[in-house]
N, CA, C and O atoms as a GROMACS GRO file, in nm:
protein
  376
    1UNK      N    1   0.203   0.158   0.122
    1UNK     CA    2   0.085   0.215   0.184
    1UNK      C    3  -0.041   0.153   0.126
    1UNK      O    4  -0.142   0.127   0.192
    2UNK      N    5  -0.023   0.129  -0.029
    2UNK     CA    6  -0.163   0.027  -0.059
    2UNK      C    7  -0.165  -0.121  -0.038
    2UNK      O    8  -0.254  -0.200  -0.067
    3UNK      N    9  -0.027  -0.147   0.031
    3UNK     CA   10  -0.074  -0.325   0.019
    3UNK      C   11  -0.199  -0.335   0.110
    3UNK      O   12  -0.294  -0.389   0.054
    4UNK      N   13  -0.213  -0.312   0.186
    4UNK     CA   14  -0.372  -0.363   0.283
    4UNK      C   15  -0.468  -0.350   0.203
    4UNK      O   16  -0.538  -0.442   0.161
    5UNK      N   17  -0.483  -0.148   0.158
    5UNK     CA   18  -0.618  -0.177   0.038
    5UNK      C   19  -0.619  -0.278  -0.090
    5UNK      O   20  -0.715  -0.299  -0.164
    6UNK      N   21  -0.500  -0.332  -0.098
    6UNK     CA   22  -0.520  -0.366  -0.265
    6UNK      C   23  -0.581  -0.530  -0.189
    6UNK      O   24  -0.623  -0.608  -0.274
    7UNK      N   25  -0.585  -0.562  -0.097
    7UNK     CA   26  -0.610  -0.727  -0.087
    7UNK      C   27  -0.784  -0.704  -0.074
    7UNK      O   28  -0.858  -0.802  -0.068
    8UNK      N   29  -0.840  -0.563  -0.071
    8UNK     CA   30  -0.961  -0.537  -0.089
    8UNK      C   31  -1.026  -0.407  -0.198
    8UNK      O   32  -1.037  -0.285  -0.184
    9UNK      N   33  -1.045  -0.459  -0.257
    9UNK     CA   34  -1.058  -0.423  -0.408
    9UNK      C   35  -1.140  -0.296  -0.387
    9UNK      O   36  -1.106  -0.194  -0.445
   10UNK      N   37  -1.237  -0.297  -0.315
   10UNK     CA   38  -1.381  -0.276  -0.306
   10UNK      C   39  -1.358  -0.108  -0.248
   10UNK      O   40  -1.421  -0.021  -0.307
   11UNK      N   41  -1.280  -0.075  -0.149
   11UNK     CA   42  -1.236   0.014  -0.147
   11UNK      C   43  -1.127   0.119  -0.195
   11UNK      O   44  -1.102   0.224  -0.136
   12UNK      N   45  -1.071   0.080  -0.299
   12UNK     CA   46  -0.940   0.135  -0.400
   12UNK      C   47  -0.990   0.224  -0.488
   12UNK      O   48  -0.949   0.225  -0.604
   13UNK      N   49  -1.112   0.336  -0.430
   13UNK     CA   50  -1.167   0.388  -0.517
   13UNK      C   51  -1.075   0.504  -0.607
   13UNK      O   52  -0.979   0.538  -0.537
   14UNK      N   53  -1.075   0.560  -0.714
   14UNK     CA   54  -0.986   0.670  -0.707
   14UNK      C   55  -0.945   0.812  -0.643
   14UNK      O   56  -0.836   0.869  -0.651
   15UNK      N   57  -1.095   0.865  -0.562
   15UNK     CA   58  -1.062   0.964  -0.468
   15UNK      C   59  -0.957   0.852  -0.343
   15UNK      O   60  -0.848   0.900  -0.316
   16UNK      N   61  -0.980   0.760  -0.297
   16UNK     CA   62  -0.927   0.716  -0.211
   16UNK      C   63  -0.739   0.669  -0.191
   16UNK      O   64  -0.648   0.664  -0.109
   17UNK      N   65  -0.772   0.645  -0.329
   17UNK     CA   66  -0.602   0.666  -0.375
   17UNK      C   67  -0.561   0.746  -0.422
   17UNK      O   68  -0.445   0.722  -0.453
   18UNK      N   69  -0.600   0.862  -0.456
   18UNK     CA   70  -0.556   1.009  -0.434
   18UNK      C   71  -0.522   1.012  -0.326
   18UNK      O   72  -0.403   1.010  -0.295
   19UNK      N   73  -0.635   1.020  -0.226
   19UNK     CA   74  -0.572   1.070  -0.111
   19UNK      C   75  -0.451   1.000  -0.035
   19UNK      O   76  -0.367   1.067   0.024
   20UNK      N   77  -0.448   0.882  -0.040
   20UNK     CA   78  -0.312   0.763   0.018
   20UNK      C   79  -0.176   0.848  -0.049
   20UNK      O   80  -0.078   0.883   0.016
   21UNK      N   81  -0.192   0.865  -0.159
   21UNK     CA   82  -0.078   0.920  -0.216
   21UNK      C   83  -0.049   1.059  -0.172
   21UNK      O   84   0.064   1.093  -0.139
   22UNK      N   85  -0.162   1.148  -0.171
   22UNK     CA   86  -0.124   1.286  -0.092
   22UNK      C   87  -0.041   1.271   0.041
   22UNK      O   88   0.076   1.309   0.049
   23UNK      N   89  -0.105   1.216   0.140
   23UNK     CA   90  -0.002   1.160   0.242
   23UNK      C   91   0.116   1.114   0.260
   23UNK      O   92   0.198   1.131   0.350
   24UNK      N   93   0.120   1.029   0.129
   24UNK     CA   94   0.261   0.960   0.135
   24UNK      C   95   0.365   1.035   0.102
   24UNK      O   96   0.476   1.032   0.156
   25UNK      N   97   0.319   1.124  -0.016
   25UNK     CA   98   0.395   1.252  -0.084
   25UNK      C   99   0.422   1.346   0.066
   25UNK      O  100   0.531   1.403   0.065
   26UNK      N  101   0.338   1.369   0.193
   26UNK     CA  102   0.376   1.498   0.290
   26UNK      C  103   0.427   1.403   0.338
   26UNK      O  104   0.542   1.442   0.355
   27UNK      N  105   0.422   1.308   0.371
   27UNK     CA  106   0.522   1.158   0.480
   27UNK      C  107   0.657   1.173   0.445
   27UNK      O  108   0.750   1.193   0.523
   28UNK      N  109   0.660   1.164   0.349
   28UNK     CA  110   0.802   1.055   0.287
   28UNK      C  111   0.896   1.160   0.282
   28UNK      O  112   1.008   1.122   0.318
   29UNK      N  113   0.890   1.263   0.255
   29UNK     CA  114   1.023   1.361   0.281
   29UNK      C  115   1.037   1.382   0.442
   29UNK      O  116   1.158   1.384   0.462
   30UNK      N  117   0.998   1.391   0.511
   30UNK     CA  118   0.991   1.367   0.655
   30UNK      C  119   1.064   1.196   0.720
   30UNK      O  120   1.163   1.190   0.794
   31UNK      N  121   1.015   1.120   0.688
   31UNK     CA  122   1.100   1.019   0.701
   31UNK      C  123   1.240   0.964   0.644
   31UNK      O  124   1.318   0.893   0.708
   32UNK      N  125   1.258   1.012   0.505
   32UNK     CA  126   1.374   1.054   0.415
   32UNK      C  127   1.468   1.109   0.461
   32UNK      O  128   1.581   1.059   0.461
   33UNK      N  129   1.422   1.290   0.539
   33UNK     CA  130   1.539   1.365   0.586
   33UNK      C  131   1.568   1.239   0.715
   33UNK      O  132   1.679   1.187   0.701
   34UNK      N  133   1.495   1.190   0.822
   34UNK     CA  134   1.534   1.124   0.958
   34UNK      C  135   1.602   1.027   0.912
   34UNK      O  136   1.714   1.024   0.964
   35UNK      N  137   1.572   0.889   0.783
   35UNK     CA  138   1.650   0.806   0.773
   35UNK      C  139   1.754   0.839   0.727
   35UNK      O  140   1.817   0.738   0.699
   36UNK      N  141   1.838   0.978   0.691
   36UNK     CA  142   1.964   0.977   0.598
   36UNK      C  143   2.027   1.044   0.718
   36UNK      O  144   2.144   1.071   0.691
   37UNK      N  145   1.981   1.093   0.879
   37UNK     CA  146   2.038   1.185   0.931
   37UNK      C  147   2.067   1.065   1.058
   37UNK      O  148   2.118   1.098   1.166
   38UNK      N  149   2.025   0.917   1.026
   38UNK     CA  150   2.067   0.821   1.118
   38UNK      C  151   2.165   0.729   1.092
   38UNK      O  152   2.250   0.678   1.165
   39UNK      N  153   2.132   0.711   0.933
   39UNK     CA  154   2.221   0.587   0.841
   39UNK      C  155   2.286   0.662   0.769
   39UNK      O  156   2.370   0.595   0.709
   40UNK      N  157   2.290   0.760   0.745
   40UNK     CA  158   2.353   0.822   0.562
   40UNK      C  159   2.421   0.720   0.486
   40UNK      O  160   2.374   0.669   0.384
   41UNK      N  161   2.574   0.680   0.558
   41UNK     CA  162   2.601   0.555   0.432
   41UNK      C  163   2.575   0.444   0.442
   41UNK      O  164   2.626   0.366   0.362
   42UNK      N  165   2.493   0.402   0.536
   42UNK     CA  166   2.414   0.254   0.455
   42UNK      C  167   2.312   0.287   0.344
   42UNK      O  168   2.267   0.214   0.256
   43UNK      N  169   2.288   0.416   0.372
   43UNK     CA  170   2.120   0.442   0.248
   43UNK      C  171   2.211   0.518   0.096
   43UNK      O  172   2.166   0.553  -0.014
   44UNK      N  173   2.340   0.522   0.150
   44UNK     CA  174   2.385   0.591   0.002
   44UNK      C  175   2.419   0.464  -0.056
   44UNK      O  176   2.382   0.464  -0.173
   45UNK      N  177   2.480   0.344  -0.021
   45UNK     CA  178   2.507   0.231   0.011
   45UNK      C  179   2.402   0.181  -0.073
   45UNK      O  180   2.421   0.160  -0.193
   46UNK      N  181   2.276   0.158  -0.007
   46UNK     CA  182   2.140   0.098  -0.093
   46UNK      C  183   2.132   0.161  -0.187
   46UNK      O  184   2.100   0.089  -0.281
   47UNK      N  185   2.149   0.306  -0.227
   47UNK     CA  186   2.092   0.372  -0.299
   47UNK      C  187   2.196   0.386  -0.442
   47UNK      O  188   2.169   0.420  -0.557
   48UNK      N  189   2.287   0.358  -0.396
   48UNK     CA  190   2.442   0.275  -0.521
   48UNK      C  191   2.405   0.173  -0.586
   48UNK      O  192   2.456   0.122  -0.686
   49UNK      N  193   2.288   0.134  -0.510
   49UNK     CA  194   2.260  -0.032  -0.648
   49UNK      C  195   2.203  -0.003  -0.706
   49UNK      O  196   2.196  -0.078  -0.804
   50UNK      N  197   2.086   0.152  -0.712
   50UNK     CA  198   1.992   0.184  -0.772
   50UNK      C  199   2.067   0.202  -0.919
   50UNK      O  200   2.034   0.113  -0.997
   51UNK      N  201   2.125   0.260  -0.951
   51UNK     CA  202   2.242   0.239  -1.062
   51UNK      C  203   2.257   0.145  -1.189
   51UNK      O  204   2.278   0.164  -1.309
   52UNK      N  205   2.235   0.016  -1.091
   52UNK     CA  206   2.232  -0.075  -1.155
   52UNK      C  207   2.083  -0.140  -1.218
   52UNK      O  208   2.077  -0.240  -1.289
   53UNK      N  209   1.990  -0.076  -1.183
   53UNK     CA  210   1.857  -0.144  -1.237
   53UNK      C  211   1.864  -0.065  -1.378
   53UNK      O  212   1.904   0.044  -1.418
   54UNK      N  213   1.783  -0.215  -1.450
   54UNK     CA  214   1.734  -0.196  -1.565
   54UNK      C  215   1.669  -0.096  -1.625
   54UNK      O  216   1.598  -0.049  -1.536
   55UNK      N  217   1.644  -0.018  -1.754
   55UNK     CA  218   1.575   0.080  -1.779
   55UNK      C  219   1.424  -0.002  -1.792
   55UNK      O  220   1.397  -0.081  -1.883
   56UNK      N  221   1.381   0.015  -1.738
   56UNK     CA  222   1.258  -0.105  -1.702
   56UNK      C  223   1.130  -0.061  -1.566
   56UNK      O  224   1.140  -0.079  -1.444
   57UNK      N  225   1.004   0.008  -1.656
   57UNK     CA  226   0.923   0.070  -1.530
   57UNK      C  227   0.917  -0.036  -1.422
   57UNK      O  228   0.967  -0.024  -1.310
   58UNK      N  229   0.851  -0.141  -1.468
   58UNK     CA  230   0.860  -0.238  -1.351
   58UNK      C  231   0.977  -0.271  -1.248
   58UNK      O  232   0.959  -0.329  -1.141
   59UNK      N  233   1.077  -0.233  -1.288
   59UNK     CA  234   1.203  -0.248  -1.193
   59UNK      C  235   1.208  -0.118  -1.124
   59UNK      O  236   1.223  -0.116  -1.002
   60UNK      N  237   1.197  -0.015  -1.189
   60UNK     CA  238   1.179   0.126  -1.113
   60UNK      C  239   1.080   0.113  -0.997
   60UNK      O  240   1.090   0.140  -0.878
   61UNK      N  241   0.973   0.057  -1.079
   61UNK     CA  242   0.875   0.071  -0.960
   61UNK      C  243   0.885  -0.022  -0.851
   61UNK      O  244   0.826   0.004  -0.746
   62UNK      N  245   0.956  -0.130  -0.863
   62UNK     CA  246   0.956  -0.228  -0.717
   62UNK      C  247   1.067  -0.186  -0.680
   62UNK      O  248   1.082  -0.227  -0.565
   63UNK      N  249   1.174  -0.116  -0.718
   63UNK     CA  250   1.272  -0.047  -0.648
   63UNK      C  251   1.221   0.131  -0.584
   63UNK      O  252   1.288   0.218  -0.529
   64UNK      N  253   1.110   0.126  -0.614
   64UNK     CA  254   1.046   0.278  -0.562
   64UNK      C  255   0.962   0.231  -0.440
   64UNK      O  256   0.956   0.292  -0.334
   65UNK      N  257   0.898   0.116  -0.469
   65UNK     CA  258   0.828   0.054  -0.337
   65UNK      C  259   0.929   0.006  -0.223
   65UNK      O  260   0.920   0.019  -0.101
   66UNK      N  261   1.019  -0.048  -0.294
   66UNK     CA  262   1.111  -0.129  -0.129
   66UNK      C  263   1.202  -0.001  -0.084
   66UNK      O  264   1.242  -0.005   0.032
   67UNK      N  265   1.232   0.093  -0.148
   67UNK     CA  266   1.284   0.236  -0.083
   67UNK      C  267   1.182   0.251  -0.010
   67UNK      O  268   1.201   0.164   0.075
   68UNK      N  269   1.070   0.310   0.022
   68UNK     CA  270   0.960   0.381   0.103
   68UNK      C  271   0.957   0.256   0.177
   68UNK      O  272   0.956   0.292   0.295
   69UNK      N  273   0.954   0.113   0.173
   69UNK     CA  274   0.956   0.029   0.275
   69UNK      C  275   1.121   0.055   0.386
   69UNK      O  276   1.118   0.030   0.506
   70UNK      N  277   1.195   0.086   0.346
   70UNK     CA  278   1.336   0.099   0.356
   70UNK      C  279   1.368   0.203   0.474
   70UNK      O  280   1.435   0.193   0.577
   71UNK      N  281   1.301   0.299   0.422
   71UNK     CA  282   1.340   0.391   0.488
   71UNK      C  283   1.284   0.431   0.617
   71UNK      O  284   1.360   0.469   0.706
   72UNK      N  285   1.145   0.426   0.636
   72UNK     CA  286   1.133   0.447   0.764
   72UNK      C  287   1.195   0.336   0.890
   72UNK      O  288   1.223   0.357   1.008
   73UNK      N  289   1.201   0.210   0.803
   73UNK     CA  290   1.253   0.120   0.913
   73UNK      C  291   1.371   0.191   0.964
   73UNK      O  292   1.400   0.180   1.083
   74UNK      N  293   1.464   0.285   0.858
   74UNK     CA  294   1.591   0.297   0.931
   74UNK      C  295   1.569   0.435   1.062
   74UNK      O  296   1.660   0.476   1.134
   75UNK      N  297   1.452   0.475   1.063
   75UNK     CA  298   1.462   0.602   1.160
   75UNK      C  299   1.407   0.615   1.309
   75UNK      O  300   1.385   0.712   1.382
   76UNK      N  301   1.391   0.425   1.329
   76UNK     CA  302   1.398   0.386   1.499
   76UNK      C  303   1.259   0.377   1.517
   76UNK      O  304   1.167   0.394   1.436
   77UNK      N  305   1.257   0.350   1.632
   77UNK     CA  306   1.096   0.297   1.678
   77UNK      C  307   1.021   0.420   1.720
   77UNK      O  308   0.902   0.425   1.687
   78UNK      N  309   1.064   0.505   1.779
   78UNK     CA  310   0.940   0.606   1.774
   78UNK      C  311   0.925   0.670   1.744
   78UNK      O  312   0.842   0.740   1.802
   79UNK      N  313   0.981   0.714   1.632
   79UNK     CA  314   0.962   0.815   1.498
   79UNK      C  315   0.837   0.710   1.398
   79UNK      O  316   0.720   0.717   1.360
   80UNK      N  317   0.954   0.616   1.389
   80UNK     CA  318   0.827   0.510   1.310
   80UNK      C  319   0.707   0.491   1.334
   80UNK      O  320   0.613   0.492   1.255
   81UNK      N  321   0.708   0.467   1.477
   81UNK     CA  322   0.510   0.486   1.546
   81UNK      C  323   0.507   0.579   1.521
   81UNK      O  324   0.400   0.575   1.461
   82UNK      N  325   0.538   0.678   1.512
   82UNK     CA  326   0.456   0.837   1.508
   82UNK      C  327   0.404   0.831   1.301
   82UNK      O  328   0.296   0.872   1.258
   83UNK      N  329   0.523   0.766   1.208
   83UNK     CA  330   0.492   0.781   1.084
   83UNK      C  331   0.380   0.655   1.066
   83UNK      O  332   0.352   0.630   0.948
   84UNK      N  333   0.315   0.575   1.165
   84UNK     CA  334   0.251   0.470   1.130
   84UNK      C  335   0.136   0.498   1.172
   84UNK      O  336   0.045   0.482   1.092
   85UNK      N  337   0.108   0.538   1.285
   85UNK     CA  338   0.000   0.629   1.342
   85UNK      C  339  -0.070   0.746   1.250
   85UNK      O  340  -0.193   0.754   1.255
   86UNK      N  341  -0.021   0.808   1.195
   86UNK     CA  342   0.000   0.914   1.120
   86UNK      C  343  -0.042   0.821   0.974
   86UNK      O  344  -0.148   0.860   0.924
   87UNK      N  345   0.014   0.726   0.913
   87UNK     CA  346  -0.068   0.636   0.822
   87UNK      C  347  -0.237   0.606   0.824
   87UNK      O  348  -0.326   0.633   0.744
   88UNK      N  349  -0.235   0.551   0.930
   88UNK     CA  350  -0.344   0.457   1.019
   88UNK      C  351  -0.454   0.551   0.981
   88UNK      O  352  -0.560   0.532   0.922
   89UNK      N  353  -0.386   0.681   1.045
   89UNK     CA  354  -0.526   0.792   1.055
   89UNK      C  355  -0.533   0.869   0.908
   89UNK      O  356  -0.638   0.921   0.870
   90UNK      N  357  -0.448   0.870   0.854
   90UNK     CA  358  -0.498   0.969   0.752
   90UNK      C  359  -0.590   0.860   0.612
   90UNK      O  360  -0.672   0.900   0.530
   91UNK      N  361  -0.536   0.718   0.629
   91UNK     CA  362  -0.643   0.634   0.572
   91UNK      C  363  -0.757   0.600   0.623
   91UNK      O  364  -0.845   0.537   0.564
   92UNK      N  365  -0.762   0.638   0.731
   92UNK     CA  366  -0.948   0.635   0.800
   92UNK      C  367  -0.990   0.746   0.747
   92UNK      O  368  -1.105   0.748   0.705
   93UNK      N  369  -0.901   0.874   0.736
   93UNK     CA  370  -1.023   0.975   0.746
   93UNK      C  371  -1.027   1.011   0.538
   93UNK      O  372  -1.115   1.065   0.471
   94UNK      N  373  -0.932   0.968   0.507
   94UNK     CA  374  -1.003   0.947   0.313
   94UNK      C  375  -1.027   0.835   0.288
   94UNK      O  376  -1.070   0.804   0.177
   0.00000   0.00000   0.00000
């Protein structure tokens, strides 16, 4: 959700990434329950390698980013417009 702001610095204020994160936090269990109720074992599947990462924040964390990339792809195209739309706007209006 921050790659767009981060290629512009200027707006990454900290109310502003508060708020990105409030959203993502009411988003992401919503897209979570739809992607496990379409794929379940391909995402238990992905979620079996998690296992294997290093005790290592940096590995946590790019394995915490490509999950939230992960998952809405798996819950079809118009659920996804509705969770991208639903992005779009709640970063215009914080």
């Amino acid at each position: 959700m921050l790659n767009t702001p981060s290629k512009q610095p200027e707006t990454l204020t900290l109310s502003f990434i508060t708020s990105l994160l409030k959203v993502r936090a009411a988003l992401a269990p919503v897209y979570t329950r739809l992607a496990f109720c379409r794929n379940r074992e391909q995402l238990i599947g992905y979620l079996e390698e998690f296992i294997q990462l290093p005790d290592d924040t940096d590995a946590y964390a790019q394995a915490h980013q490509e999950l939230h990339h992960q998952l809405p792809d798996q819950i079809g195209s118009q659920q996804m417009n509705v969770i991208r739309v639903l992005k779009k706007h709640f970063a215009k209006t914080f």
